[in-house]
C-alpha angles and dihedrals in degrees: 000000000000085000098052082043093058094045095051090053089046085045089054092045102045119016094034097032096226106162107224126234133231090265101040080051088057093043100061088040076073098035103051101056085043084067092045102048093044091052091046092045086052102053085043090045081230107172091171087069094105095079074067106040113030091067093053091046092051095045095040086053088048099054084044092047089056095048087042079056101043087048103044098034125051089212085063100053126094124258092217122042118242105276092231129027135006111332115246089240089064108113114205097176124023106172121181089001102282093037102107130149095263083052083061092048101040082047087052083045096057098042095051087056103047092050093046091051084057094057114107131199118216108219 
């Protein structure tokens, strides 16, 4: 998933050409690792791999949560744009009406989070 997830941000920026945000920019400072340290975690057959993961994931979703917010809810949005770049309110994609690219994060967030809730640990 967090590598779906990579490849789909790296798909938006430089194949599509859509410029990031501040937030999109935080988000994938959560997202990437995430893709590192699993993979990593799969070739070892680390279980003990959640005390890493899960904060970035919840933090990651969080940050998502909120763009998805400030994109989604007036009351979210900034009263001033960003001073530099694209502002975080700036929706790219907006399939089916709710679908943007934070949703897809927030939704890679969550499942991250929920599988990795599911993984046990024999003792």
């Amino acid at each position: 998933m967090s590598l779906v997830a990579t490849l789909g941000s790296l798909y938006f920026s430089e194949v599509r050409q859509f410029v990031p945000c501040e937030l999109c920019w935080y988000q994938r400072i959560a997202m990437y690792p995430i893709s590192v340290v699993l993979g990593i975690a799969v070739y070892l057959g680390d279980l003990k791999i959640k005390r890493y993961v899960l904060p970035l994931s919840f933090i990651g979703g969080s940050i998502s949560l909120y763009h998805y917010l400030v994109q989604k809810v007036p009351y979210f949005a900034p009263i001033t744009p960003c001073a530099e770049g694209v502002p975080c309110s700036m929706q790219y994609i907006n399939w089916f009406g709710f679908i943007t690219i934070p949703f897809l994060a927030l939704t890679a967030f969550v499942l991250i989070t929920v599988l990795l809730l599911f993984v046990r640990v024999k003792k």
